[in-house]
C-alpha positions in Angstrom: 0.0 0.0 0.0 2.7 2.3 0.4 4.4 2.1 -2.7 0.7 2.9 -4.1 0.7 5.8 -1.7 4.6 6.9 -2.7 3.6 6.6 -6.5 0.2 8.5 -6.5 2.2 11.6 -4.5 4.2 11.9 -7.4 2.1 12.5 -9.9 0.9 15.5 -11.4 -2.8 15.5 -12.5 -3.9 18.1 -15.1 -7.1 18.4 -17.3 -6.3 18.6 -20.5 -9.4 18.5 -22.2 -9.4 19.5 -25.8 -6.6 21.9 -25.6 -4.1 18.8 -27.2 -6.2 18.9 -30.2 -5.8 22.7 -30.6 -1.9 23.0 -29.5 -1.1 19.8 -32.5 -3.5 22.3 -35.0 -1.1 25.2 -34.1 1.8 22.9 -34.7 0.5 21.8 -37.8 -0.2 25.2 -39.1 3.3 26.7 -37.7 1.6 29.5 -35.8 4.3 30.2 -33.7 7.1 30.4 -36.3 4.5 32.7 -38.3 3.9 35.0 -35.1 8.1 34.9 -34.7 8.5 36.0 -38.1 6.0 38.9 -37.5 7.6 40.0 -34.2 11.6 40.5 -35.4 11.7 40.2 -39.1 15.5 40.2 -38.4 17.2 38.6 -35.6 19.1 40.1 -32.6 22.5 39.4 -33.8 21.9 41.4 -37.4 20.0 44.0 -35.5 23.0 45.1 -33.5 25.5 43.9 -36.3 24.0 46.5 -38.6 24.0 49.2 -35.6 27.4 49.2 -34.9 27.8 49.6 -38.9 25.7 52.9 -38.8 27.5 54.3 -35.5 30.9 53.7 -37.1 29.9 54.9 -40.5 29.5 57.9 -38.6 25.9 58.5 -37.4 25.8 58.2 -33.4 22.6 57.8 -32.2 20.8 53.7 -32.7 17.3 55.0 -34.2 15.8 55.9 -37.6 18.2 52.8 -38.6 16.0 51.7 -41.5 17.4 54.6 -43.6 20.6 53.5 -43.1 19.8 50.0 -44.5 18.0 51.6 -47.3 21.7 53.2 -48.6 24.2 50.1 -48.2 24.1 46.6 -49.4 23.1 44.2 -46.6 23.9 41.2 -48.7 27.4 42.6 -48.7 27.2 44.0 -44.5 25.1 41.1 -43.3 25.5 38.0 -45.2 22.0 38.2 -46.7 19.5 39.9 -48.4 17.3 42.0 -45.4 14.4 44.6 -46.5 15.3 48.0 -44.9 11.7 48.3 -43.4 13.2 45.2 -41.2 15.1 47.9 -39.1 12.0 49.4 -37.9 12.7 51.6 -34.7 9.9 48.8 -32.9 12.9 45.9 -34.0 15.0 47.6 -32.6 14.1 48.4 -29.5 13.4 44.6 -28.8 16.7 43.7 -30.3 18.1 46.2 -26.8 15.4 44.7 -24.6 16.7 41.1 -25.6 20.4 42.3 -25.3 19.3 43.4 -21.6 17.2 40.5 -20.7 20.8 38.5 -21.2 22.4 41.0 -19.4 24.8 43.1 -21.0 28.1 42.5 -19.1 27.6 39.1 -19.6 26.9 39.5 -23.5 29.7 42.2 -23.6 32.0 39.8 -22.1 31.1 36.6 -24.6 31.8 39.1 -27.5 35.3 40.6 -26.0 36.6 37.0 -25.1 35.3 35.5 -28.8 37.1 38.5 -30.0 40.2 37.8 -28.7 40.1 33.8 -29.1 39.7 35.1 -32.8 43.2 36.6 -33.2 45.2 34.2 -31.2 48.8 34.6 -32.7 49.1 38.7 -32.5 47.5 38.8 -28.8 49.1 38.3 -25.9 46.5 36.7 -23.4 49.3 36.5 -20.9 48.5 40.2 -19.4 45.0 40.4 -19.8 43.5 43.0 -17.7 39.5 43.3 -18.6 37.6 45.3 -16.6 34.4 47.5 -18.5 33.2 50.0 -15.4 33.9 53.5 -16.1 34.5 56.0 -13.8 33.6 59.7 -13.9 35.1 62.1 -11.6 33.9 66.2 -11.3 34.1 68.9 -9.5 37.1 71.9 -8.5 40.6 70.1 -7.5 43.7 72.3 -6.3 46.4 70.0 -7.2 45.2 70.7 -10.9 45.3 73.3 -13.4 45.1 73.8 -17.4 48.1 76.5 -16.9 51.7 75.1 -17.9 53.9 75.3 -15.5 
C-alpha cells in the first residue's frame, strides 16, 4: 500500500481536455514560427550587427536605422538579403530589450573573449586585464590646473 501511496504523491494530475487537439493544430499550421516572423523580421544578432555599422559609419545615435539600411548593401554588411523596413525603430528596441534580458556585461563579455580567441597569434592573453566599469570624476581640484607650468 505504500508504494501505491509513494507513487500517487508523485504524480501530477492536469485536465487537459481539448486543448491537445488545438496545440497539435497550431503545430501543424506553424503558428508560432508565423507569429516569430512577425515579431523580429531580423534577428538580434543582425540588428546590433547592422547598428554598430551605422555608429561607425559615422551616425551616433541607434534609431531611424531603417534609412541606413536603405543606402548600403546588406547582402554585402550582413550576409543576406534584409528589407530595410526590417530595421524598424519597434525591431530595434526589442533587439536592446533582448540584449538586456541576457544581461549586457555578460553578452559584452562573450563578445570581447570571442574576440580575442579570434586573433590568437598577435595577442598576448598573458597580461590580460578586462575590466568595463567606467569611472567619472567632477568637481574643482587644487592639485590641478590647465596653466603650464
Amino acid at each position: 500500500m505504500s508504494d501505491v501511496k509513494a507513487m500517487l504523491d508523485k504524480m501530477s494530475i492536469s485536465q487537459a481536455g481539448h486543448l491537445p487537439v488545438v496545440a497539435q493544430f497550431c503545430r501543424r499550421i506553424g503558428l508560432a514560427d508565423v507569429v516569430n516572423a512577425a515579431q523580429m523580421a531580423v534577428d538580434v544578432g543582425t540588428a546590433v550587427q547592422l547598428m554598430l555599422l551605422d555608429t561607425l559609419s559615422g551616425r551616433s545615435p541607434l534609431y531611424r536605422l531603417e534609412p541606413f539600411a536603405r543606402s548600403v548593401d546588406t547582402r554585402l554588411l550582413l550576409g543576406k538579403i534584409i528589407p530595410a523596413v526590417a530595421f524598424n525603430d519597434t525591431t530595434l528596441g526589442r533587439a536592446m530589450d533582448a540584449i538586456y534580458a541576457v544581461g549586457t556585461e555578460q553578452l559584452f563579455s562573450q563578445v570581447a573573449f570571442r574576440a580575442a580567441r579570434s586573433f590568437p597569434l598577435t595577442l598576448d592573453m598573458r597580461h590580460v586585464h578586462f575590466d568595463t566599469m567606467s569611472v567619472s570624476v567632477w568637481g574643482d581640484y587644487a592639485l590641478c590646473t590647465n596653466e603650464e607650468d
